[in-house]
C-alpha positions in Angstrom: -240.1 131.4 -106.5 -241.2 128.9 -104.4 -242.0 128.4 -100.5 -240.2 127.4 -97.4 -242.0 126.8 -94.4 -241.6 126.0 -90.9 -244.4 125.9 -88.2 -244.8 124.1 -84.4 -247.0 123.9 -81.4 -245.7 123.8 -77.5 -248.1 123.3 -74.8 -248.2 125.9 -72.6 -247.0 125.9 -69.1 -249.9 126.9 -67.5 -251.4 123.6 -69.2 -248.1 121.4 -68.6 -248.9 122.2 -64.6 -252.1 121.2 -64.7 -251.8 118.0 -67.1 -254.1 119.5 -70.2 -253.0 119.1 -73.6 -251.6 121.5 -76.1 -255.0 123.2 -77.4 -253.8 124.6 -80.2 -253.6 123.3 -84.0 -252.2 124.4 -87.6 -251.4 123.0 -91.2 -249.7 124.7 -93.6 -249.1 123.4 -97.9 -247.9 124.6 -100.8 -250.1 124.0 -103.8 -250.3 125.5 -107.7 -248.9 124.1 -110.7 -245.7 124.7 -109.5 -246.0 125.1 -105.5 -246.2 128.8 -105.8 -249.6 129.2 -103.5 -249.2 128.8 -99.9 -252.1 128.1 -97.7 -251.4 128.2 -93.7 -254.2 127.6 -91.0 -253.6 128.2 -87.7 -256.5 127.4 -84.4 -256.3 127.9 -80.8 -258.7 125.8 -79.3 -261.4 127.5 -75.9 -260.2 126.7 -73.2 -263.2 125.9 -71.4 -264.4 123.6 -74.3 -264.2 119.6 -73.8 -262.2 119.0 -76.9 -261.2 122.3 -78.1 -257.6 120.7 -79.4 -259.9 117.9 -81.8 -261.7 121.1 -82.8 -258.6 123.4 -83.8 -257.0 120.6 -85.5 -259.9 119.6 -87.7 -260.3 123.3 -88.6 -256.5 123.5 -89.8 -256.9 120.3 -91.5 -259.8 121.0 -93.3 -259.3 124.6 -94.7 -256.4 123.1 -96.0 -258.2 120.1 -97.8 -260.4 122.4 -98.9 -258.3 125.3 -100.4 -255.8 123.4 -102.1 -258.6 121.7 -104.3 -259.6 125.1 -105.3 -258.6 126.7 -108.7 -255.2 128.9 -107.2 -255.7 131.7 -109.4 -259.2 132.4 -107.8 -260.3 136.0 -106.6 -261.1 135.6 -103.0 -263.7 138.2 -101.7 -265.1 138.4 -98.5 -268.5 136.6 -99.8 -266.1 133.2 -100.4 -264.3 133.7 -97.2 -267.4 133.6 -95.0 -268.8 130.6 -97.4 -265.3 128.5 -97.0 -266.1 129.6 -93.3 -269.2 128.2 -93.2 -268.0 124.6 -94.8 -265.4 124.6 -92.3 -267.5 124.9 -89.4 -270.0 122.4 -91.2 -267.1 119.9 -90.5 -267.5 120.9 -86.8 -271.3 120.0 -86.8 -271.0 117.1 -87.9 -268.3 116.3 -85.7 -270.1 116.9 -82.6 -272.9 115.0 -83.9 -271.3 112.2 -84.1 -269.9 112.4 -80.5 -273.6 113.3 -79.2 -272.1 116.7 -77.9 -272.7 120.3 -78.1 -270.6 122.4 -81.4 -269.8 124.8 -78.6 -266.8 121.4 -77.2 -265.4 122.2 -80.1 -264.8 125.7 -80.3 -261.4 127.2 -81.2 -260.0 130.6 -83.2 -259.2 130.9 -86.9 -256.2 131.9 -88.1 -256.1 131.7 -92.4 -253.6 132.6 -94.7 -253.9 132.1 -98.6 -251.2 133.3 -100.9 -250.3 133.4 -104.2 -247.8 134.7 -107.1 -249.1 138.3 -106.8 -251.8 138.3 -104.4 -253.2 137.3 -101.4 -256.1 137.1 -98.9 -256.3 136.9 -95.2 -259.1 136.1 -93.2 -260.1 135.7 -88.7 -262.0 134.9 -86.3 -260.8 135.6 -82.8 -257.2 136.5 -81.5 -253.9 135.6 -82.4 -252.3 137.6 -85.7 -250.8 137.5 -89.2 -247.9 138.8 -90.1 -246.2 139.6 -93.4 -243.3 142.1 -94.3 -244.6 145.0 -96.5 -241.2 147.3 -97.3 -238.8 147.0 -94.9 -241.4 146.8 -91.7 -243.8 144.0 -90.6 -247.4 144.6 -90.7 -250.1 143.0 -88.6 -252.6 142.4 -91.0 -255.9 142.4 -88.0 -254.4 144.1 -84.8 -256.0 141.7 -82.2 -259.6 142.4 -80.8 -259.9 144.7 -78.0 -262.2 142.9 -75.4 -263.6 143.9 -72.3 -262.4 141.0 -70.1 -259.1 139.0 -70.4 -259.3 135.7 -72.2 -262.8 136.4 -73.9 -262.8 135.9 -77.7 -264.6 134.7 -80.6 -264.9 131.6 -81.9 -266.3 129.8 -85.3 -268.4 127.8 -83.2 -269.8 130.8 -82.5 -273.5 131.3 -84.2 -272.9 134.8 -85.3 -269.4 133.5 -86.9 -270.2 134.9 -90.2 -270.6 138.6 -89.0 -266.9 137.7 -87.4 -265.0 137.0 -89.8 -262.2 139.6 -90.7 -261.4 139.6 -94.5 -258.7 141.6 -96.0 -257.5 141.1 -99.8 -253.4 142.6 -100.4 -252.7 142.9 -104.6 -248.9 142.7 -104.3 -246.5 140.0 -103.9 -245.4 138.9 -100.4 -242.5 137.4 -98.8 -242.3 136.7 -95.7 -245.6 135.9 -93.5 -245.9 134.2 -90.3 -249.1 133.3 -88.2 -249.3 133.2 -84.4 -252.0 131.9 -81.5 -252.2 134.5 -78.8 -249.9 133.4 -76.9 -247.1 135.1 -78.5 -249.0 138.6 -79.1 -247.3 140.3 -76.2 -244.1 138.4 -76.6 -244.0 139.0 -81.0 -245.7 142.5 -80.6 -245.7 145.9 -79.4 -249.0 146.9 -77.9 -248.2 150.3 -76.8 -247.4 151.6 -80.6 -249.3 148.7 -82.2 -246.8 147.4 -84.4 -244.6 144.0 -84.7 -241.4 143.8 -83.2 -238.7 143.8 -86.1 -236.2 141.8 -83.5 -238.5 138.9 -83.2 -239.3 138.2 -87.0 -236.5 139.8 -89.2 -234.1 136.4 -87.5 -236.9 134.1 -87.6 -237.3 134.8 -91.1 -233.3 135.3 -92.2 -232.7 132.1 -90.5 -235.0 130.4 -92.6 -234.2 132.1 -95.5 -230.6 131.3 -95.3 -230.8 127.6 -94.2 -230.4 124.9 -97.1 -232.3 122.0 -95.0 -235.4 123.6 -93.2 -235.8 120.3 -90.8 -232.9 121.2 -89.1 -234.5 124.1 -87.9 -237.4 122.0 -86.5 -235.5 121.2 -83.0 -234.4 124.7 -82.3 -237.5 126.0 -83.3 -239.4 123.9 -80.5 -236.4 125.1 -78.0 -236.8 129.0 -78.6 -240.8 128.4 -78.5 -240.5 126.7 -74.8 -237.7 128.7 -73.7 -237.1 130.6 -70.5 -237.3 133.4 -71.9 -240.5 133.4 -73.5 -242.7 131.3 -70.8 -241.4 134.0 -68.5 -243.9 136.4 -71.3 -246.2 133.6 -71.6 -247.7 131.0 -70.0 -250.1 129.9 -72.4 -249.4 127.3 -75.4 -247.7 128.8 -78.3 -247.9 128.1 -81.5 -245.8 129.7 -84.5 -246.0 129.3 -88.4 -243.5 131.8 -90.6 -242.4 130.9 -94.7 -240.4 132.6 -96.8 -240.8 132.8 -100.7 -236.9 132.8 -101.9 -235.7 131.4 -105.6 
């Protein structure tokens, strides 16, 4: 069994008006002996942070780097999530060292996604979900933080990142999974009953399952993303990663 995958970014309209760049970042590789581990990294850069989209895309880049070097058949616990985290955000320092700034220019969200064969292990800081089918339903695997203002979150420049992070280990194989910035919670799910709408993923997914060359996905992808009818949901930028696992 091996991994298809198919993931963009599409600046919001919000930031389109006003002439800022897409702030948001992700990576995503298949790695193992024979491809069978997928690791996808997904970053929404602060808006109110210089150069949140450098941030969010060093973040992606480097979780990546980093995981695929790793042994695949390695138990993740929480205790190596929140020391992966901390190597991550080491990248970050250093960064804004070098460009004489504060770590706080930087500062973006943290999507992560790391599965294998039989296993996987899912980990967050800030908004934005992960998805993966369990049965014949889609399960959010952190329902997104509840804040007291609109637009506040958490960050891993922030300095109490490591009390942040949201672990979660599942010991059965998956699928389907797909990560998501918040700007396509209320547009990919259902707030009121907390769960993910089945008419947004289950074609998203069957498309890709069914589709012999995944490029040519790529364009109409990017269409549905910055379509009417979801910047009349959203006006925020969007980004959207989903793989399938199929023979």
């Amino acid at each position: 069994m091996k991994w298809t995958s198919l993931g963009d970014s599409v600046t919001g309209t919000a930031h389109r008006t006003r002439n800022i760049p897409c702030q948001d970042a992700f990576c995503f590789r298949t790695f193992g002996v024979t491809g069978n581990w997928l690791v996808i990294a997904v970053a929404d850069g602060a808006g109110s942070a210089l150069f949140s989209e450098i941030g969010a895309t060093i973040v992606c880049n480097e979780f990546v780097q980093i995981i695929e070097q790793l042994e695949p058949d390695i138990i993740y616990s929480r205790d190596h999530m929140i020391a992966l985290f901390g190597r991550v955000r080491k990248t970050l320092e250093e960064e804004a060292q070098r460009r004489n700034i504060n770590i706080r220019e930087l500062a973006c969200t943290v999507l992560l996604a790391v599965i294998g064969p039989d296993s996987a292990f899912f980990a967050q800081i800030g908004d934005g979900a992960i998805v993966f089918r369990q049965g014949i339903d889609y399960r959010v695997v952190f329902w997104p933080e509840s804040e007291e203002y609109v637009n506040v979150t958490h960050f891993l420049t922030d300095d109490s990142f490591e009390e942040l992070v949201r672990f979660e280990a599942i010991k059965e194989p998956i699928f389907e999974v797909a990560a998501f910035t918040d700007g396509l919670q209320r547009v990919a799910l259902d707030f009121t009953v907390r769960v993910a709408y089945q008419a947004f993923f289950g074609p998203l997914f069957n498309e890709l399952r069914t589709i012999t060359d995944p490029e040519l996905l790529i364009e109409p992808f990017r269409c549905f993303l910055d379509s009417d009818r979801v910047n009349q949901r959203t006006d925020d930028d969007k980004t959207l990663v989903f793989a399938v696992r199929k023979p």
